[in-house]
N, C-alpha and C positions, 0 to 999 in steps of 0.2 A: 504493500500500500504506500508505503514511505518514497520506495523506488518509483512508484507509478506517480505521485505530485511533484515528485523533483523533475520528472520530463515534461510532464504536464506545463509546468510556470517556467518551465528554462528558457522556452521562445520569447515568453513575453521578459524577462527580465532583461533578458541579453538584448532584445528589442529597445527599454528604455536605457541601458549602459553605453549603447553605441548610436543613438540617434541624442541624448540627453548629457552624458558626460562632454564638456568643452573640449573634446581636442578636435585637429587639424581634421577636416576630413581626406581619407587618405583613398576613398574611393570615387570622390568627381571632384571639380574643381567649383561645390559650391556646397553651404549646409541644406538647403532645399532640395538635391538632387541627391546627397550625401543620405538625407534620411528616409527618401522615397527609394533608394536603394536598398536600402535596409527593410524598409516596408512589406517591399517587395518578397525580400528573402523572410521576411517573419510569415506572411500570409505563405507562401510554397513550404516551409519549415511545418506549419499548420496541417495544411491539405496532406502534404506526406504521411504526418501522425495519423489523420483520419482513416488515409489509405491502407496505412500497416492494418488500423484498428480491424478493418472490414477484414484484412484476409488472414489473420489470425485471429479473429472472433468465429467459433464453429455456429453461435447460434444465431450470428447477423443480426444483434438485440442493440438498436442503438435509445439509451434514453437520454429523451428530449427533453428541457426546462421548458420549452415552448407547449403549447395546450395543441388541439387541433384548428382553432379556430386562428390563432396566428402563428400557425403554420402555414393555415390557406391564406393569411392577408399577404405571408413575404410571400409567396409562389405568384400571387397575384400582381404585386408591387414589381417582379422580377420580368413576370412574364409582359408587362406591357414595358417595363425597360427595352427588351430584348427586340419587342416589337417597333418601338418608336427608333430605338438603333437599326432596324432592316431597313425604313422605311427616310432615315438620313440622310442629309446631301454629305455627312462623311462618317459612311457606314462601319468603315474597317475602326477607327478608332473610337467610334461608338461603341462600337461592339466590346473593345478592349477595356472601355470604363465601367459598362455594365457587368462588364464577369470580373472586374476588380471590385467591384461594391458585391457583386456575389461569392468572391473570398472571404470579405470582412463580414457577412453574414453566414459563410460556413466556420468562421473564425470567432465568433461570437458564440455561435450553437456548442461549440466546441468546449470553449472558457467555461461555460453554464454549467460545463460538468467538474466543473471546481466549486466544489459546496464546502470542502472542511479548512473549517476557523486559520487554523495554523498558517494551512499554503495562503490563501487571503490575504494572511498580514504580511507573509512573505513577499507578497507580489506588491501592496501597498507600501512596505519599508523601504523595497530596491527603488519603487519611481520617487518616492520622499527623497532620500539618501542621492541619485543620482540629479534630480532637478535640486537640490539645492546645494551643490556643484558646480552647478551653472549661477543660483543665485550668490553665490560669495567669489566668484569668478566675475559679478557685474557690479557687486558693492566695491573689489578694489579698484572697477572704472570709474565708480562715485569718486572715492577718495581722491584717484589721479584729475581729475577734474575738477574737483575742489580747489584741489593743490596748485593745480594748473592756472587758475580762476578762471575755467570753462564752462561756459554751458551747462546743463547736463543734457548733453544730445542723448535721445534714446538709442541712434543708429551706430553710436562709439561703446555705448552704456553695455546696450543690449549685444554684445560680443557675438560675431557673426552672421548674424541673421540680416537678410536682404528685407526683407518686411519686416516690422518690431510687431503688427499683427499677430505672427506665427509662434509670439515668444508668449503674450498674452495669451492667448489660446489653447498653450500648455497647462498655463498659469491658475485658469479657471477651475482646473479637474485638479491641481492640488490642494484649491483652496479648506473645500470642505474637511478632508483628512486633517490636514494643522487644526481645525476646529474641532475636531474630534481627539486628538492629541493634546489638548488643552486640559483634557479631564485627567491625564498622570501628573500630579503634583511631581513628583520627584521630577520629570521634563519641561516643565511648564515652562519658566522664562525663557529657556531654551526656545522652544516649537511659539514660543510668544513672538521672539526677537525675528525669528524666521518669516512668519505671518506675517510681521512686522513691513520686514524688506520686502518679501512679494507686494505687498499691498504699495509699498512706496513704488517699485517699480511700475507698478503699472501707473500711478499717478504721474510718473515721470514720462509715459511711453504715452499716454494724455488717451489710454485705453477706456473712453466711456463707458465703450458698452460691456466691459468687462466689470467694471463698479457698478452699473444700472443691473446685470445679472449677479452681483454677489448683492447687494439690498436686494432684491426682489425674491433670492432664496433666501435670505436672513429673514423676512417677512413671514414667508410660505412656513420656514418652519419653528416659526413662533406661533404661527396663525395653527400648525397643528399639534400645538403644545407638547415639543417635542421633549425628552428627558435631556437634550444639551444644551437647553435655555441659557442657563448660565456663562456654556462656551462661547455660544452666538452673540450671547451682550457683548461678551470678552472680545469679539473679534470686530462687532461693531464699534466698540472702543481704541480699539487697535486698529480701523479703520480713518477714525478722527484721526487721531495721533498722526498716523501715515500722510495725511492729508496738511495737517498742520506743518510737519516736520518739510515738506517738500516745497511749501511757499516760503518755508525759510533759508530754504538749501537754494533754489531757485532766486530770490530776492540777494543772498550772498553775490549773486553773479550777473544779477538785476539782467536776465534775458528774457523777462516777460511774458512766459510761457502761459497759457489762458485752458488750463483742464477741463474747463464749463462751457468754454466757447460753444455756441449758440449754432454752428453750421452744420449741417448733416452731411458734409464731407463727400457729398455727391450722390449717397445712399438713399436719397427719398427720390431724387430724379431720376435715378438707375432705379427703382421700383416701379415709380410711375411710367417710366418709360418701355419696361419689359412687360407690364399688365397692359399696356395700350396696344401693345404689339399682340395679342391671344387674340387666337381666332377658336369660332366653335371647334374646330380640329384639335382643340389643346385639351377638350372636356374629354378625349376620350386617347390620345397618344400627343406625345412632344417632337420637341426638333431634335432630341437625339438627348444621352446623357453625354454630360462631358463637353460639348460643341458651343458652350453660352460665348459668346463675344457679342460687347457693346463699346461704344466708342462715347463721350459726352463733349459735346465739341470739340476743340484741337486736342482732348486727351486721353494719354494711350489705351487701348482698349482692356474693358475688363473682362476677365474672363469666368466670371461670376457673379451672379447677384448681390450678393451678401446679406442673401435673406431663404433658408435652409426650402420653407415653402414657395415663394415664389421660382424658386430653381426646378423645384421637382416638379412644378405643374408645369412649368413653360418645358423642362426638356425631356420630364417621364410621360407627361398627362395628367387629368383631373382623377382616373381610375386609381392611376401609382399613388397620386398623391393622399387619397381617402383611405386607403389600405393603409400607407404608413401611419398616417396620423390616426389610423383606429389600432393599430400593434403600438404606435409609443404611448397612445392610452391608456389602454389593454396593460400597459405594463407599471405604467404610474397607481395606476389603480388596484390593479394588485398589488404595491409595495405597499402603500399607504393603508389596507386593508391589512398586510401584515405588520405592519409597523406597530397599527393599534393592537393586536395581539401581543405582541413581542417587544415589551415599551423600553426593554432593559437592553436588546441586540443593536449597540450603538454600533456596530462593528456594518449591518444591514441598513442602517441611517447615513452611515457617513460615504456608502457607494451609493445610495440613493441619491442623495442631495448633491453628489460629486457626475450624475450622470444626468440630473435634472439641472443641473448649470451650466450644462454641453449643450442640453437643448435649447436652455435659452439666449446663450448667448451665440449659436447658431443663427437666431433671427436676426442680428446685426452684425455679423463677421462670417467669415470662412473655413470655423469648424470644421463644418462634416466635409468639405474637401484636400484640406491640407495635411500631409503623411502624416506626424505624430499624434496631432489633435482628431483626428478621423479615427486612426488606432484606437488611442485612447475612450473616443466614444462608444465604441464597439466592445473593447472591452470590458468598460466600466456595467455596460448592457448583459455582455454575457454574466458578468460577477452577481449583478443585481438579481436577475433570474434564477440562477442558480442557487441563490439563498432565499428571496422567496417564493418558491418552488423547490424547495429541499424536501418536500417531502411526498410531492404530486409530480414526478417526473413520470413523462407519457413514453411508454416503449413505442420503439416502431421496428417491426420485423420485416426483414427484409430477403427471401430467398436466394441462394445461390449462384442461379442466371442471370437475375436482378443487380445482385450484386456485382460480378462480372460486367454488364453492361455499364452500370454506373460508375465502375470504375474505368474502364475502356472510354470511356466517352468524358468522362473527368481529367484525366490524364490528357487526352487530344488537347482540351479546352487549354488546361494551364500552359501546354505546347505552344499552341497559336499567342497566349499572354505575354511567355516568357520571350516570343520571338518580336511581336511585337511593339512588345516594350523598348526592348534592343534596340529596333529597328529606328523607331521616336526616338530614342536619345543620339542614337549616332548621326540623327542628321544633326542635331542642336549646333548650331554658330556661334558659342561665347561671344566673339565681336559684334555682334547684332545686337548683343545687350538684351536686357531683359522687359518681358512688361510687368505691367504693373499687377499684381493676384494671380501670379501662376497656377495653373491647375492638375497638372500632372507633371513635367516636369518643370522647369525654373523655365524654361524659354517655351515662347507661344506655339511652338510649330509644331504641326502634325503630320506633316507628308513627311 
């Protein structure tokens, strides 16, 4: 059993060790190509284990955290992905984004069968331990820039990253865990000071919607009178703090940086503009996944919404898009239902609230498409499931033939992924530079 959770959490930890510890990347010449590399190899690492499973499992017994009913919502949500990918003006990489979002949903079914406490916390300590690596690797950019009387640029701060976006994004899914780490006295100022610096940085990185999504889960779980009231005051407190501390650090070097600033950054017009563009053909399939480009007047094109709904009705359909949003229901609603049972499982609160700040901070950034933030949603999903559903896991049998086919036809798929992946990166022009919200790799191209 020991042996079987140590393989089990080895992808996923090795996954945040080498996409989240600061060094060089030594596989592309960039951190957004560097971690979607890795992505890559974590979801193929996945699909392997599933494969071994099937053909050294004699009874073909897979149990599922998922129910029947959203089992049929993602079969649903996939199958008109797959469809609005045939029916694309760029089919082939259409095709490649949709069986990449169907990794991460065999990669999540997977995760769910990670129910016992221990491996959990194991998986929770490596992404702690390894992103705050990266956060003491940015506080001694604070200091050098202090020292310097610089700025505090986010894009020096935040050490590597081509979008400071990407670094936020991270940021969101660890917040909850330090809140929940707040209740070991013997850690406390420690995981305080910590909380602390995340929060600063994102204040620094002028991350709105990153702060509009930790209030509005600070809210939600006051509003369901959760047992870590106390941690959540603490972290709202430590939220001021963060906020105070940053007009003072900022005012030192008087660069007049405006965290409240009042613009939508281009994100209501890029909404308005991609819901004016829906035609009835969008209630029923999209222009493909993966393919969004919009331009807002001279400026470079985005390659996303940055709004998790608007994206999937414009490029899945209206069909994809009711399915998902009745499985992310479907799943909030059973935690929440467990929650009230199980008031003392803060261990099943703190993935809760750490996969419900994914989704909402989804609605104002590029979560669910960017490698480590997208991972991380998926996983935090499978965790959540898996705990509650630990004790209603649905078998599904699978015979022989069946099996054989599914595997044969699995393998082809991740073939054409892994080739086409390839294929995408090796055209990439580093001198062409980058645009602006990469979606699969760092540079826009897809031929």
């Amino acid at each position: 059993m020991m042996t079987e959770n140590i393989i089990k959490t080895l992808p996923i930890n090795l996954f945040f060790l080498l996409t989240l510890v600061p060094i060089v990347p030594i596989v592309s010449y960039d951190y957004h190509n560097h971690q979607r590399i890795i992505q890559v190899a974590f979801l193929i690492s996945i699909s392997l284990l599933v494969i071994t499973f099937f053909f050294t499992n004699k009874k073909s017994i897979f149990k599922s955290s998922l129910n029947k009913k959203n089992c049929l919502f993602f079969l649903i949500f996939l199958f008109f992905g797959y469809f609005s990918s045939l029916l694309s003006m760029e089919r082939s990489f259409s095709s490649l984004y949709t069986f990449h979002i169907s990794l991460l949903i065999i990669a999540m079914c997977y995760i769910s069968t990670i129910n016992d406490k221990r491996s959990i916390l194991f998986i929770i300590y490596a992404l702690l331990i390894t992103h705050t690596s990266l956060i003491l690797i940015c506080l001694l950019n604070i200091v050098f820039a202090l020292s310097e009387k610089q700025p505090l640029n986010p894009y020096i701060i935040y050490s590597g990253f081509i979008n400071i976006r990407f670094f936020n994004q991270v940021q969101v899914f660890i917040l909850p865990f330090l809140v929940l780490l707040l209740k070991f006295k013997s850690i406390q100022r420690i995981v305080f000071i910590i909380l602390y610096l995340n929060l600063l940085l994102i204040f620094i990185g002028q991350a709105r919607g990153a702060l509009l999504s930790f209030l509005i889960l600070s809210m939600l779980a006051l509003a369901l009178k959760t047992t870590m009231k106390k941690q959540i005051l603490t972290g709202l407190i430590c939220l001021l703090i963060s906020c105070i501390s940053f007009y003072i650090l900022d005012s030192l070097n008087q660069s007049g940086a405006e965290i409240l600033r009042t613009s939508s950054s281009g994100r209501i017009d890029l909404w308005s503009n991609t819901l004016s563009n829906l035609t009835l053909e969008h209630l029923l399939i999209g222009t493909g996944p993966g393919v969004f480009e919009m331009s807002l007047g001279n400026s470079a094109p985005f390659s996303h919404p940055h709004n998790s709904l608007i994206e999937i009705l414009n490029e899945w359909g209206g069909v994809a898009l009711v399915s998902c949003i009745a499985v992310i229901f479907t799943t909030l609603k059973e935690s929440i239902t467990y929650l009230k049972k199980h008031k003392n499982d803060v261990l099943t609160e703190s993935i809760f609230y750490s996969f419900t700040i994914g989704i909402i901070y989804s609605l104002f950034s590029g979560v669910h498409v960017m490698p480590v933030s997208q991972t991380l949603l998926f996983i935090m999903w499978g965790l959540l499931l898996g705990r509650v559903n630990l004790m209603h896991q649905t078998p599904i049998y699978i015979n022989r033939y069946l099996k054989f086919l599914l595997i044969s036809l699995f393998t082809i798929a991740c073939f054409f992924y892994l080739q086409k992946a390839l294929q995408i990166y090796n055209n990439i022009d580093p001198d062409k530079g980058y645009i602006y919200g990469p979606r699969f790799w760092s540079v826009g191209q897809r031929f």
